[in-house]
Backbone bond lengths (Angstrom), bond angles and torsions (degrees), N, CA, C in turn:
res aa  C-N    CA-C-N  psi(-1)  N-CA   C-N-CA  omega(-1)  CA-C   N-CA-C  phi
1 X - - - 1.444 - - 1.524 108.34 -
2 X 1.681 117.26 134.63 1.299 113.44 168.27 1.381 110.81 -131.60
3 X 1.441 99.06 156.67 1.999 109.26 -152.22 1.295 79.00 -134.45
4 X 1.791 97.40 106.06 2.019 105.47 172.07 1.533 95.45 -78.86
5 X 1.481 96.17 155.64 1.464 111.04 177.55 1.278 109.55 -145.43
6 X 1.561 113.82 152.85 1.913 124.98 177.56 1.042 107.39 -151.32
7 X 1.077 110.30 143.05 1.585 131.90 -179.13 1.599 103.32 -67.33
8 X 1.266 122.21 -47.02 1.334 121.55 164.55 1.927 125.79 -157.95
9 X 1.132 90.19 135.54 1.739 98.42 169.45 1.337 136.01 -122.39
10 X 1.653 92.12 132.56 1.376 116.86 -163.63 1.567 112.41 -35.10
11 X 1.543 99.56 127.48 1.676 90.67 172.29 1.505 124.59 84.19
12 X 1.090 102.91 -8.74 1.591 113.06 -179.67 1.337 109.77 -106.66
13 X 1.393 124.26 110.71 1.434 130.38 167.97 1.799 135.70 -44.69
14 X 1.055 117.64 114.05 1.682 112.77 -156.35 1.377 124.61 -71.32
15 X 1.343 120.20 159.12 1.455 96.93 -172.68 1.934 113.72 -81.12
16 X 1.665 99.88 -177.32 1.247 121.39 -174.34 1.447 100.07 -21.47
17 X 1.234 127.16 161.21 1.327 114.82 161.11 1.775 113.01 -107.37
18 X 1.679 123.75 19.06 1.174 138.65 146.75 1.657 109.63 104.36
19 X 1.830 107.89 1.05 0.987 98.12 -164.79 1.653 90.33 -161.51
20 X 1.406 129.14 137.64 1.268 117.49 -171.79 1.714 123.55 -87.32
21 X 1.661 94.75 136.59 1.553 103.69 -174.87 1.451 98.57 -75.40
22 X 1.240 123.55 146.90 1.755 164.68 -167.11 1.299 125.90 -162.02
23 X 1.067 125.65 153.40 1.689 138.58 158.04 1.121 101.54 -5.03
24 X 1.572 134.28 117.32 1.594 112.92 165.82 1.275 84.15 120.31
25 X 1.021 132.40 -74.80 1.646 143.86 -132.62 1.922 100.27 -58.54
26 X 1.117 84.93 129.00 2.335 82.81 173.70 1.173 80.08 -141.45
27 X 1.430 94.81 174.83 1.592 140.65 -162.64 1.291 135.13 90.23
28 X 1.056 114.41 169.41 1.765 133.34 169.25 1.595 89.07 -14.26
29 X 1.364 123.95 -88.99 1.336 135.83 -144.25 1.943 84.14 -58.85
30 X 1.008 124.33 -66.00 1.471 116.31 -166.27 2.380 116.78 -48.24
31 X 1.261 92.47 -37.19 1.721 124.98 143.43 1.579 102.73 -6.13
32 X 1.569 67.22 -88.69 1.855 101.43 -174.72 1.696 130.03 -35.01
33 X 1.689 92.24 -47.76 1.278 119.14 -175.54 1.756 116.37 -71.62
34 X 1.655 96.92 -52.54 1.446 96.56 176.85 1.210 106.56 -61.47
35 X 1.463 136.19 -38.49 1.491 107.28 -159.34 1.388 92.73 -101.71
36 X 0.974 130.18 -2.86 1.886 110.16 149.62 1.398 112.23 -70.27
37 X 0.901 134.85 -3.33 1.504 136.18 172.98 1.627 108.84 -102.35
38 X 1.140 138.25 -19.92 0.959 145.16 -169.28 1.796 111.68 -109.47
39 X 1.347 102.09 5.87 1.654 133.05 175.74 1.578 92.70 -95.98
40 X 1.062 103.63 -60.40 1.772 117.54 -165.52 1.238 120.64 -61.04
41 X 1.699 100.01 -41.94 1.451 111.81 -179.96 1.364 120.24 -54.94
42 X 1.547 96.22 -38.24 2.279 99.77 -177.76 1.554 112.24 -69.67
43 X 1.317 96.82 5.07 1.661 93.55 174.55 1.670 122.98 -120.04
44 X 1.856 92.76 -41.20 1.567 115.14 165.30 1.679 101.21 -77.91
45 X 1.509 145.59 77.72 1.272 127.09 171.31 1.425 130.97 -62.79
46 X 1.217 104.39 -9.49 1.666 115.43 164.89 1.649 113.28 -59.42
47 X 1.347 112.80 -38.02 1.280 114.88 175.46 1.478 113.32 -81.47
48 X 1.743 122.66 108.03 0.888 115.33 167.08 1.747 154.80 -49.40
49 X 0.927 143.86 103.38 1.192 149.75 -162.29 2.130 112.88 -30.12
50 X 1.077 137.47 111.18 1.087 121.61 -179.96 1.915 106.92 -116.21
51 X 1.546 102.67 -170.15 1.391 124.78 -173.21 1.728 101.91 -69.75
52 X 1.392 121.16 146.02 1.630 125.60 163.38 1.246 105.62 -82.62
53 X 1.013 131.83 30.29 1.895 124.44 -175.50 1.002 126.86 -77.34
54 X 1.513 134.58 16.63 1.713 118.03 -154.35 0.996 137.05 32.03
55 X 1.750 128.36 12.23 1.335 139.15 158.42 1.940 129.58 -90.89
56 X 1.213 92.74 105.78 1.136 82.12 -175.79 1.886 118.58 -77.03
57 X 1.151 88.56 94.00 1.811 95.32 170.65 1.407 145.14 -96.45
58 X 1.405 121.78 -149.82 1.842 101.45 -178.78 1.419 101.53 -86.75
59 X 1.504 117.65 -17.33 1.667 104.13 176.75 1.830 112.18 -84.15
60 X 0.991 122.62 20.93 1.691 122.62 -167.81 1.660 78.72 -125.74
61 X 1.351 111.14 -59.54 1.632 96.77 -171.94 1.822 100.04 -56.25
62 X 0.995 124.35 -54.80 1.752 124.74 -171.42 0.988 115.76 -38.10
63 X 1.421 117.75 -37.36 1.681 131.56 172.14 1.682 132.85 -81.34
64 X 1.823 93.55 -37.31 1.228 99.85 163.54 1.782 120.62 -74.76
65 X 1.692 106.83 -11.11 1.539 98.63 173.85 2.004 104.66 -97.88
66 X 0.907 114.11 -23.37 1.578 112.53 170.99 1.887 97.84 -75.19
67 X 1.221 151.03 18.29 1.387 157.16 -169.04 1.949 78.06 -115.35
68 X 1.798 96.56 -91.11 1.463 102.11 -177.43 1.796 110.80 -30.97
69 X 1.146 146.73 -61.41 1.198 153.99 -139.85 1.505 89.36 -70.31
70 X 1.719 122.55 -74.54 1.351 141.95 -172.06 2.026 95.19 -37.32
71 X 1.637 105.79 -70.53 1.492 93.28 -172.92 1.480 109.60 -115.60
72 X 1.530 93.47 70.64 2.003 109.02 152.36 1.115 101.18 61.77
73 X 1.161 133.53 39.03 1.557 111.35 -178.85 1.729 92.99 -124.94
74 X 1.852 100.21 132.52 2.043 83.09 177.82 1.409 102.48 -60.56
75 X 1.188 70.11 146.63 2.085 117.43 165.23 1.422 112.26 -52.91
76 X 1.392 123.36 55.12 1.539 105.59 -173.88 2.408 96.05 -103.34
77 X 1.206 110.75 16.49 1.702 86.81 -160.33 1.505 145.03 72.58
78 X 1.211 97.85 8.30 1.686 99.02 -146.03 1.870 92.48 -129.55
79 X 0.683 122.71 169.20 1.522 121.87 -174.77 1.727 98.18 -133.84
80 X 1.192 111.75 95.65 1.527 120.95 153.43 1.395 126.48 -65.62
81 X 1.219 101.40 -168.71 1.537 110.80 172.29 1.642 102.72 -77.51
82 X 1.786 129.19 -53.89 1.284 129.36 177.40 1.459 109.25 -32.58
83 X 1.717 102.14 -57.08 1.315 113.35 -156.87 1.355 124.74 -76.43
84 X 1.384 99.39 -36.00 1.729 115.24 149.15 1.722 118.15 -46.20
85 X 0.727 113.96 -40.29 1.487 110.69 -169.70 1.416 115.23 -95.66
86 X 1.136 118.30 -37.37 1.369 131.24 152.91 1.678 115.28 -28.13
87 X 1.823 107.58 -80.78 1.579 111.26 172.63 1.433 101.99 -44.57
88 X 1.239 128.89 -46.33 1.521 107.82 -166.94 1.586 105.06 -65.32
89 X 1.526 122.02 -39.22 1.613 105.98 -174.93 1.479 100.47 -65.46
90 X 1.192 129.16 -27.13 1.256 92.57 -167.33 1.749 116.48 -102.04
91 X 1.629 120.49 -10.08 1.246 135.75 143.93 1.797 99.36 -34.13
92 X 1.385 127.19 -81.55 1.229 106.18 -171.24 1.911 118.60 -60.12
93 X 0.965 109.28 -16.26 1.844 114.19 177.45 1.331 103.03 -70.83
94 X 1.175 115.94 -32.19 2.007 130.77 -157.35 1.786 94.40 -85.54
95 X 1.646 107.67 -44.73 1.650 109.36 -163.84 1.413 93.16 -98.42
96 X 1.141 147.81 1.32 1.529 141.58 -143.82 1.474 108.69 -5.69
97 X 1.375 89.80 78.07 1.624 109.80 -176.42 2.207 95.96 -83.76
98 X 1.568 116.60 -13.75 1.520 117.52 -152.47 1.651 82.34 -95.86
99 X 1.257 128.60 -13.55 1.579 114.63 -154.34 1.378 96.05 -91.35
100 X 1.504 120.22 163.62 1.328 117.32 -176.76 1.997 75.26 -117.49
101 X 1.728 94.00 168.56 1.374 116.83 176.68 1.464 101.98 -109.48
């Protein structure tokens, strides 16, 4: 039996990053988040449009709690594991990154 493996694939959103993004929060994984949110936004327009910076600030939290509000999730700002996984289903529904051509 052989079990292919990759370090990463194209187009596919990454997992949790194990620990929740907040105020403060930078990096790659925070990266990640805004511009999956900024995918979502051109479709969700309630969710305001923010910065690609790897900073997680009061305009990423503002957006990530109008994200929670739109699909039921409490309003805390904060990006969990729910809430994390959530933007990604609907980042890939928003990009139809799952459909083949």
């Amino acid at each position: 039996m052989y079990i292919n493996t990759a370090d990463q694939i194209s187009g596919i959103p990454a997992s949790w990053p194990g620990e929740d993004l907040n105020l403060g929060s930078s990096g790659p994984k925070v990266r990640q988040l805004q511009q999956q949110l900024d995918a979502i936004s051109s479709v969700y327009t309630a969710i305001p449009k923010i910065a690609v910076d790897g900073f997680y600030g009061p305009a990423t939290a503002e957006a990530v709690g109008e994200f929670q509000s739109i699909f039921g999730i409490p309003v805390t700002g904060v990006v969990d594991f729910t809430t994390w996984y959530k933007i990604s289903h609907i980042y890939v529904a928003v990009t139809r990154i799952a459909e083949l051509n």
